[in-house]
FIDODO-778878 format. One record per residue (C-alpha): residue number from 1; x, y, z. Coordinates in Angstrom, 3 decimals, decimal comma. Layout:
REM residues N
<node i="NUM" px="X" py="Y" pz="Z"/>
...
This chain:
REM residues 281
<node i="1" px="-12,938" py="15,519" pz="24,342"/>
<node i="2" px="-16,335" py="13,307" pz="24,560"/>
<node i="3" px="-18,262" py="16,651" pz="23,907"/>
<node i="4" px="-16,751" py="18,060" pz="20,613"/>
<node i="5" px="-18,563" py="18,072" pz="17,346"/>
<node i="6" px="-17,058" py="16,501" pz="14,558"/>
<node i="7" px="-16,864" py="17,030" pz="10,684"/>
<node i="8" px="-19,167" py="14,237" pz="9,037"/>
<node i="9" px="-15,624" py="12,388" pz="7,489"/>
<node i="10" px="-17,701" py="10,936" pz="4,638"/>
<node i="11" px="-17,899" py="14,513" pz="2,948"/>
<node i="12" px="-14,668" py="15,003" pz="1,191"/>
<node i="13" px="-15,622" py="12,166" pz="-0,885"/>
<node i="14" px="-18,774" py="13,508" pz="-1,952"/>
<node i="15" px="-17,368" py="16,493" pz="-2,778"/>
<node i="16" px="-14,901" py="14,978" pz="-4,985"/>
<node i="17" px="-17,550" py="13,040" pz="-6,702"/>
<node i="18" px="-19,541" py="16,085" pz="-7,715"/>
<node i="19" px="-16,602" py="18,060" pz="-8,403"/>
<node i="20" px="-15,327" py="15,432" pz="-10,514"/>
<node i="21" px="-18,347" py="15,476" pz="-13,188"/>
<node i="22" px="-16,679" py="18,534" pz="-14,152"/>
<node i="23" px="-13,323" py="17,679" pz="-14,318"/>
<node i="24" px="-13,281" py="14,375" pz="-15,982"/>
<node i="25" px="-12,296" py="15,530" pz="-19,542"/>
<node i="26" px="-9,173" py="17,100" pz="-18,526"/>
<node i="27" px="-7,630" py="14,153" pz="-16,601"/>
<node i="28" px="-8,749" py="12,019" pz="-20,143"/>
<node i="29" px="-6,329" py="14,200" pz="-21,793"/>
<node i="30" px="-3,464" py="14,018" pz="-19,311"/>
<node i="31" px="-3,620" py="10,492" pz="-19,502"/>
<node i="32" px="-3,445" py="10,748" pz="-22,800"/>
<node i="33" px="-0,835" py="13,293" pz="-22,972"/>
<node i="34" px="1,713" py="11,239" pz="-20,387"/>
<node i="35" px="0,689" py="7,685" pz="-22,359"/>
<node i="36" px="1,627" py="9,011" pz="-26,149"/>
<node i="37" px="4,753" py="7,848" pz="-27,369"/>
<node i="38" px="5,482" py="11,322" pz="-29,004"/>
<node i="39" px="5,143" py="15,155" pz="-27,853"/>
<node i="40" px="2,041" py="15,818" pz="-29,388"/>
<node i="41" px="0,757" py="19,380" pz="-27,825"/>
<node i="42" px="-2,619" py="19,364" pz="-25,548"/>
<node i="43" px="-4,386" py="21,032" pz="-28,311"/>
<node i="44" px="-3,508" py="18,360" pz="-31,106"/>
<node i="45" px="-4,338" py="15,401" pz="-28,519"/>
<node i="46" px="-7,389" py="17,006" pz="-27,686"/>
<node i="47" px="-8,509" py="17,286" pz="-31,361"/>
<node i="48" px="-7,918" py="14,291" pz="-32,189"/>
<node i="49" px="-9,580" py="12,311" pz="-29,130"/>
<node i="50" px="-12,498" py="14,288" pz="-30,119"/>
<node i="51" px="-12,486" py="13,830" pz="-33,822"/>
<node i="52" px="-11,995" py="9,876" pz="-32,999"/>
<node i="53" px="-14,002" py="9,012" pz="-30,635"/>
<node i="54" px="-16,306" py="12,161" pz="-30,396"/>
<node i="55" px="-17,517" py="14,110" pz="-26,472"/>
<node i="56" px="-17,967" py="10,763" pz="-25,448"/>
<node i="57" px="-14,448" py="10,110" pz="-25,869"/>
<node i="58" px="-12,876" py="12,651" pz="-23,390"/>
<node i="59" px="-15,486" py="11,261" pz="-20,754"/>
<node i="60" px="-14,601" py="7,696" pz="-21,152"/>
<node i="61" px="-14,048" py="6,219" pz="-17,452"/>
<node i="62" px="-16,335" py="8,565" pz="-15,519"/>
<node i="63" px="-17,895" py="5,852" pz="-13,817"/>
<node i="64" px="-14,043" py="4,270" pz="-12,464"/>
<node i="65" px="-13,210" py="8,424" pz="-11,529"/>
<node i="66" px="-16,492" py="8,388" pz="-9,537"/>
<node i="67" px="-16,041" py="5,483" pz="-8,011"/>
<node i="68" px="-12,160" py="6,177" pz="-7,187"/>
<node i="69" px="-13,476" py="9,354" pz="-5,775"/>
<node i="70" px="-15,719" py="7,799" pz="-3,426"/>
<node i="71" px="-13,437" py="5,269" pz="-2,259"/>
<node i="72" px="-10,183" py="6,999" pz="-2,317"/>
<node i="73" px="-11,304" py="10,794" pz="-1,311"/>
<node i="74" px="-13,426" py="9,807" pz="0,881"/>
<node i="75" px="-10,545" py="7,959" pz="2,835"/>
<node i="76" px="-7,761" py="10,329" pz="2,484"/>
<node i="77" px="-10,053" py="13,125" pz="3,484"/>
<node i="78" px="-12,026" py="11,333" pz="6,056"/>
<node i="79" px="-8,595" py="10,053" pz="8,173"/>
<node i="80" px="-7,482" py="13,341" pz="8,129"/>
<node i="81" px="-10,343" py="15,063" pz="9,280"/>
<node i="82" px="-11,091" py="12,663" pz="12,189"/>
<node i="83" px="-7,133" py="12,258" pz="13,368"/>
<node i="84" px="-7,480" py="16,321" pz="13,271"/>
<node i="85" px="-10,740" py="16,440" pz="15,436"/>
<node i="86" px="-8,566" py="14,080" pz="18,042"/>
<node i="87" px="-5,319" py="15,940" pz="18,181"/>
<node i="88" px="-6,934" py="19,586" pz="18,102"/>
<node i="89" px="-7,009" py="21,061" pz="21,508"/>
<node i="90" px="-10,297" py="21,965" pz="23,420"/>
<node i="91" px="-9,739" py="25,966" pz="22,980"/>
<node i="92" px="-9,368" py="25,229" pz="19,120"/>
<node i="93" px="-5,961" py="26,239" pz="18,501"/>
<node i="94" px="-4,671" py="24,967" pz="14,953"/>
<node i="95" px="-2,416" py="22,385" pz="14,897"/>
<node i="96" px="1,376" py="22,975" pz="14,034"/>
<node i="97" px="1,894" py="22,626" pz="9,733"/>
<node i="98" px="4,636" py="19,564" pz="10,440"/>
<node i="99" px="1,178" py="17,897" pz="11,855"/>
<node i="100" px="-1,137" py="18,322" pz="9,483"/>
<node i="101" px="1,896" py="17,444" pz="6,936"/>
<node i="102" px="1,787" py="13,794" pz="8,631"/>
<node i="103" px="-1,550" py="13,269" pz="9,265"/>
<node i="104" px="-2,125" py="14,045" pz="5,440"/>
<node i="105" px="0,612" py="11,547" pz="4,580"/>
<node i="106" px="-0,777" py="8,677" pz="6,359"/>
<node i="107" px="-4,520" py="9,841" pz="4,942"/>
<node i="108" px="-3,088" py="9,537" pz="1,792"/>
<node i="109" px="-1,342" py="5,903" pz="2,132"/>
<node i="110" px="-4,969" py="4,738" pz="3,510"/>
<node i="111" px="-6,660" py="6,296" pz="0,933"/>
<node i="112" px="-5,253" py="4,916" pz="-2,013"/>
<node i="113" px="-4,784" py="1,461" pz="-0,269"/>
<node i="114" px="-8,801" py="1,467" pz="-1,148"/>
<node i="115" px="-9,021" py="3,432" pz="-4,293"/>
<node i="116" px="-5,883" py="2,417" pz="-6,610"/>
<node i="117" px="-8,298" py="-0,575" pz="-8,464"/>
<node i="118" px="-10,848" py="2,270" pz="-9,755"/>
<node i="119" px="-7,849" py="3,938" pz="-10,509"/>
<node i="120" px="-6,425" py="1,257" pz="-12,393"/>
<node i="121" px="-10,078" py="0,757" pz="-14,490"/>
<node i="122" px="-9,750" py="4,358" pz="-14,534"/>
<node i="123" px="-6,576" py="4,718" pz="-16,507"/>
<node i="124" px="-7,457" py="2,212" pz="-18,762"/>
<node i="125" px="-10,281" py="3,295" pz="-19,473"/>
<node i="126" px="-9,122" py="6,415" pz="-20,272"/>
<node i="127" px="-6,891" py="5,324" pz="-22,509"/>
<node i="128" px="-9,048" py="2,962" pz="-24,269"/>
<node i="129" px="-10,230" py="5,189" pz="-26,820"/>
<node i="130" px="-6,314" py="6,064" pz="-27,892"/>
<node i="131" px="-5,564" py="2,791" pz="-28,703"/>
<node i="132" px="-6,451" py="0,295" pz="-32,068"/>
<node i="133" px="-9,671" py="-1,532" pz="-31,741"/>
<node i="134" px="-8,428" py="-4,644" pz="-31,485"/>
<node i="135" px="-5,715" py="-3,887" pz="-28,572"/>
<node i="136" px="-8,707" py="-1,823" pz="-25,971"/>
<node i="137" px="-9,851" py="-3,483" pz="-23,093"/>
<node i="138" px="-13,660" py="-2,623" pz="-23,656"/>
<node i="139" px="-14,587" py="-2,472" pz="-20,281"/>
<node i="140" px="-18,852" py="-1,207" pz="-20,282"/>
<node i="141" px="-18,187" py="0,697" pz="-16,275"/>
<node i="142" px="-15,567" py="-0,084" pz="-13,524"/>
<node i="143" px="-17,771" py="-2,364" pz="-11,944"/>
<node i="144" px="-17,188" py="-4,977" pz="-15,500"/>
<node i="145" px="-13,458" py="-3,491" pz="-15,396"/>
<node i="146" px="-12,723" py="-4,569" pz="-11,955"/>
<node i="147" px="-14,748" py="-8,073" pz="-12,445"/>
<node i="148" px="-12,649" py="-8,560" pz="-16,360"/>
<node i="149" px="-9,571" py="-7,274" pz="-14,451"/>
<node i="150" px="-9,569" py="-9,857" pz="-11,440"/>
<node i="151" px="-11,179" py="-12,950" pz="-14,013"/>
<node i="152" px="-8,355" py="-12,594" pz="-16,223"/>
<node i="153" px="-5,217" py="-11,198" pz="-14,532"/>
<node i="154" px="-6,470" py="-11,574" pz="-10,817"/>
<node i="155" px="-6,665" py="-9,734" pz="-8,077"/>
<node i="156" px="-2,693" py="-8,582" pz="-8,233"/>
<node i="157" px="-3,473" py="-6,421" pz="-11,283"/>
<node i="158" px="-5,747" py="-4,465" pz="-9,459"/>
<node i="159" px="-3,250" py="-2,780" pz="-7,373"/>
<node i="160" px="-0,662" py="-2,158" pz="-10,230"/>
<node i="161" px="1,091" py="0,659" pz="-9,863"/>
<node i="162" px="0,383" py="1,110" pz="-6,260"/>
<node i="163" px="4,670" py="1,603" pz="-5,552"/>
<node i="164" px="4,282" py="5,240" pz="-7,536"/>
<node i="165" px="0,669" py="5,551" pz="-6,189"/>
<node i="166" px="1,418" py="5,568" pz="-2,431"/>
<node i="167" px="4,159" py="8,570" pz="-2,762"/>
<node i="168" px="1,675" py="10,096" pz="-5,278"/>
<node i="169" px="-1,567" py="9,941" pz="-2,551"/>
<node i="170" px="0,577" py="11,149" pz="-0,059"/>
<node i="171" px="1,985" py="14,187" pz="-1,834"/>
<node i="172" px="-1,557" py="14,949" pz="-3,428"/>
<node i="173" px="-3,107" py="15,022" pz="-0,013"/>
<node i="174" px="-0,235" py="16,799" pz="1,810"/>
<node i="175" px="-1,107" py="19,645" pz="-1,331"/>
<node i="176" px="-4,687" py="19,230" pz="-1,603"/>
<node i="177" px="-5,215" py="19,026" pz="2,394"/>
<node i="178" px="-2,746" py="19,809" pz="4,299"/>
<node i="179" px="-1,858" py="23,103" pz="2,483"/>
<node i="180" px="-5,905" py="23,449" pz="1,824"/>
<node i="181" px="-5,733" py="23,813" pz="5,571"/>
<node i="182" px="-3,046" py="26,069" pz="6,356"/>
<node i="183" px="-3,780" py="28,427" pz="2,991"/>
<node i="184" px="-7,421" py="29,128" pz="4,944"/>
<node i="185" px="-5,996" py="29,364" pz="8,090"/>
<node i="186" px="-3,047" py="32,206" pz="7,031"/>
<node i="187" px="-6,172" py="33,835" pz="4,865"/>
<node i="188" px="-8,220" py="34,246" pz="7,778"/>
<node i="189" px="-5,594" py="35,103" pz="9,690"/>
<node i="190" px="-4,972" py="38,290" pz="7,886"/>
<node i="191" px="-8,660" py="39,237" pz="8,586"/>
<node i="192" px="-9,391" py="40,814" pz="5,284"/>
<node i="193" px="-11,949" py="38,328" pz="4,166"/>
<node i="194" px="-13,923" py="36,316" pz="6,510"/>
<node i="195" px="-14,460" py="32,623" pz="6,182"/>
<node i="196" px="-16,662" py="32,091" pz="2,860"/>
<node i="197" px="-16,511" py="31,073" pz="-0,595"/>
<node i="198" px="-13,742" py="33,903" pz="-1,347"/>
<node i="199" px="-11,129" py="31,871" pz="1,299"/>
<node i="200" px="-12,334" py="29,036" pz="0,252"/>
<node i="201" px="-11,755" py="29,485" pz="-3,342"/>
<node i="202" px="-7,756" py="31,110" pz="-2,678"/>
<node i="203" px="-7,305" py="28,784" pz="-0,536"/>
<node i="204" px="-8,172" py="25,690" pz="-2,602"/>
<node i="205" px="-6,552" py="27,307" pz="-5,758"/>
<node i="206" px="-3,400" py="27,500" pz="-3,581"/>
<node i="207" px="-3,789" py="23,729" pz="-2,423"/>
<node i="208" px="-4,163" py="22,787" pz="-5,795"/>
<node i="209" px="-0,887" py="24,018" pz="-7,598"/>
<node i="210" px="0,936" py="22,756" pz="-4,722"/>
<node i="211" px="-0,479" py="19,715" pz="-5,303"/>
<node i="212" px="-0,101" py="19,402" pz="-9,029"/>
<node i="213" px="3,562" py="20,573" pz="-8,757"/>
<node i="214" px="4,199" py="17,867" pz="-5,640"/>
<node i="215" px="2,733" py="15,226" pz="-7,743"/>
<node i="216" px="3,347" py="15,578" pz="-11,440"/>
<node i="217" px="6,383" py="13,391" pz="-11,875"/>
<node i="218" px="5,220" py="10,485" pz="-9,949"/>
<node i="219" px="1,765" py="10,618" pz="-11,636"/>
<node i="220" px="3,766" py="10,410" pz="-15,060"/>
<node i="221" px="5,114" py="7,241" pz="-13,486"/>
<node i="222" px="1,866" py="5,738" pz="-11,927"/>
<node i="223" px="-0,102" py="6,136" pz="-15,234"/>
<node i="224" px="2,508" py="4,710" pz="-17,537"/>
<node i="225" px="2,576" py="1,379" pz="-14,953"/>
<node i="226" px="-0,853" py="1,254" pz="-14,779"/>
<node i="227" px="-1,540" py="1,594" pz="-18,425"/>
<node i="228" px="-0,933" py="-2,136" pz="-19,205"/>
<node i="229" px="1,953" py="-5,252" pz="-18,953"/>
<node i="230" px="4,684" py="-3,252" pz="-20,721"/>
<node i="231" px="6,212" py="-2,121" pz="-17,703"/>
<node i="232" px="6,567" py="-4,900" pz="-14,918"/>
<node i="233" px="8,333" py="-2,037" pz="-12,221"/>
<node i="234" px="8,701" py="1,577" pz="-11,221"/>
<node i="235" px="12,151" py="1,382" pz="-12,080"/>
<node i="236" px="11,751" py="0,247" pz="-15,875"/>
<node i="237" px="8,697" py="3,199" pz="-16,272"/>
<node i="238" px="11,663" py="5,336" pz="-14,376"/>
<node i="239" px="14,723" py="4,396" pz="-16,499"/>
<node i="240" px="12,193" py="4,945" pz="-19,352"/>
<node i="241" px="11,100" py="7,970" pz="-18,632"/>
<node i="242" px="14,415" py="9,043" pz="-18,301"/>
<node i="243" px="15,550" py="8,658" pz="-21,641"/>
<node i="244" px="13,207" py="11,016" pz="-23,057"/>
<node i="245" px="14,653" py="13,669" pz="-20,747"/>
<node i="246" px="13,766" py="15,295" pz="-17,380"/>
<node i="247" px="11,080" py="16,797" pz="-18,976"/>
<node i="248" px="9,452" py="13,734" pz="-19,997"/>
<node i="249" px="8,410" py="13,684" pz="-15,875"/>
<node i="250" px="6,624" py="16,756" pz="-16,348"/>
<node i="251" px="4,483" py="15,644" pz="-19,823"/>
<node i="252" px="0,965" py="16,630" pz="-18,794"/>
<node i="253" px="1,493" py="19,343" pz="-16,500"/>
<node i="254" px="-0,360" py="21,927" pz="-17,925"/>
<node i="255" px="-3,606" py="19,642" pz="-18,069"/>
<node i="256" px="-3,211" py="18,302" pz="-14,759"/>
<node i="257" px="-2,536" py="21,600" pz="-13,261"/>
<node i="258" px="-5,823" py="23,118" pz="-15,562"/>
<node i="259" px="-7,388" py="19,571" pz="-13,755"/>
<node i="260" px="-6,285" py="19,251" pz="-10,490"/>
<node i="261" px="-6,529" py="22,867" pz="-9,518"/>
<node i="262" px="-10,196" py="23,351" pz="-10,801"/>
<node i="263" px="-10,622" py="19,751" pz="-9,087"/>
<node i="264" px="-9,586" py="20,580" pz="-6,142"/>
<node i="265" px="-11,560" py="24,198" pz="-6,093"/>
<node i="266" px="-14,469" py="22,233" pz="-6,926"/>
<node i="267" px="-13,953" py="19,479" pz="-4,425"/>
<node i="268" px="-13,593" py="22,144" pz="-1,505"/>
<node i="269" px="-16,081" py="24,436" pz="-2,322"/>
<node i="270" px="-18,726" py="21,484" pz="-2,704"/>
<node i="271" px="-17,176" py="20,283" pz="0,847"/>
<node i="272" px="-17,295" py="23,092" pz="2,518"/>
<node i="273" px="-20,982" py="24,176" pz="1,574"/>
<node i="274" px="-21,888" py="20,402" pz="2,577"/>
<node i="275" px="-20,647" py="20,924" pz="5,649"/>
<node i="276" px="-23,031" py="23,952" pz="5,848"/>
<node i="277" px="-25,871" py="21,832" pz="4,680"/>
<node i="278" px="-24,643" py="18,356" pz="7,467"/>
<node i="279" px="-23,061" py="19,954" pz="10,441"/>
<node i="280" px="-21,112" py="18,186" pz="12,634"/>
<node i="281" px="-22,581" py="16,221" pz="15,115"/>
């Protein structure tokens, strides 16, 4: 066991951070989309942000999505790769699905544990621009969101939303991971392609509808708690939510799936040539 090479655990997160410099504008508008108070279309939201607030406006918060990439990615990924270097046999045999299903659960529960306050800058951030100048938070970068955040409504507020964001991390990472991991594995298996960008890319647009579809309603919930004080539990964003219809758990979909799938291509094809570039040591 002493003798095998392991993944550098770090990676995931840098992946995420360069594949989220892409991606940025489309989780603005989801926010957006599950924080209106109407059923405004993603094309009229998207119009308007722009004709508002101008490009700048859909890339408001960049520097709280880096930042929760690094932290939070970088966790969820990292636990999962090392617990998966430990359990893995010496002859290399892939681990059972139900396995990487936990292991991807409790990755997930770490992970947000130290990303959910760039999340929360994050969200409010993104939402900034949406609302009347005299109700935004004006935070400059996380970094004076986090320090405003804890001055004013200490370090609680930080980890609002963090009931909705556990289940949320660990679905996200049981799709994004997990199924990331057994998608290449039955892809290879069939020994049509071999193991390159091709497998990586199926496999990572596989992982990522499974994630978005795992995920959506609880993200609906997590944003709308984060978002500010009008909410003080899950239940109240639940109840709600509710009264605007099942569907109201599903507002956003489209851009999160357009988001989270080319996310988490991005994220895995960035990791996976990184791990070309650092191999394991």
């Amino acid at each position: 066991m002493s003798g095998k090479k392991q993944q550098r655990w770090y990676l995931g997160g840098m992946g995420a951070c360069l594949a989220v410099c892409f991606t940025h504008p489309l989780d603005t508008i989801k926010v957006h989309l599950q924080t209106q108070q109407g059923k405004d279309p993603i094309h009229r939201v998207l119009v308007r942000t722009l004709k508002t607030n101008g490009i700048m406006g859909i890339y408001s918060g960049l520097s709280a999505s880096i930042l929760r990439q690094a932290t939070y990615t970088s966790v969820r990924f990292g636990a999962y790769e090392v617990a998966r270097a430990r359990l893995t046999s010496a002859d290399g045999s892939p681990l059972p699905f139900s396995t990487k299903v936990a292991l991807a659960a409790v990755g997930g529960t770490l992970g947000i544990l130290a990303g959910n306050p760039a999340d929360v800058v994050n969200v409010r951030m993104q939402n900034d621009m949406r609302l009347p100048v005299a109700q935004r938070v004006g935070y400059r970068h996380v970094f004076h969101g986090l320090a405003t955040i804890g001055r004013t409504e200490g370090l609680k507020a930080l980890y609002r939303g963090l009931q909705a964001n556990i289940p949320r991390s660990i679905l996200i990472n049981i799709g994004q991971v997990a199924c990331y991991d057994q998608a290449k594995q039955g892809v290879l298996s069939l020994g049509v392609l071999k193991d390159g960008i091709a497998v990586h890319f199926l496999s990572s647009f596989i992982a990522g509808t499974m994630a978005t579809t795992l995920t959506q309603p609880v993200d609906v919930v997590k944003t709308r708690l984060m978002q500010g004080t009008q909410f003080n539990s899950v239940a109240e964003v639940v109840m709600a939510t509710a009264k605007e219809g099942p569907l109201a758990f599903y507002k956003g979909f489209i851009p999160a799936w357009v988001r989270l799938s080319p996310q988490t291509i991005l994220t895995w094809v960035f990791l996976e040539r990184l791990r070309i570039i650092f191999p394991p040591k």
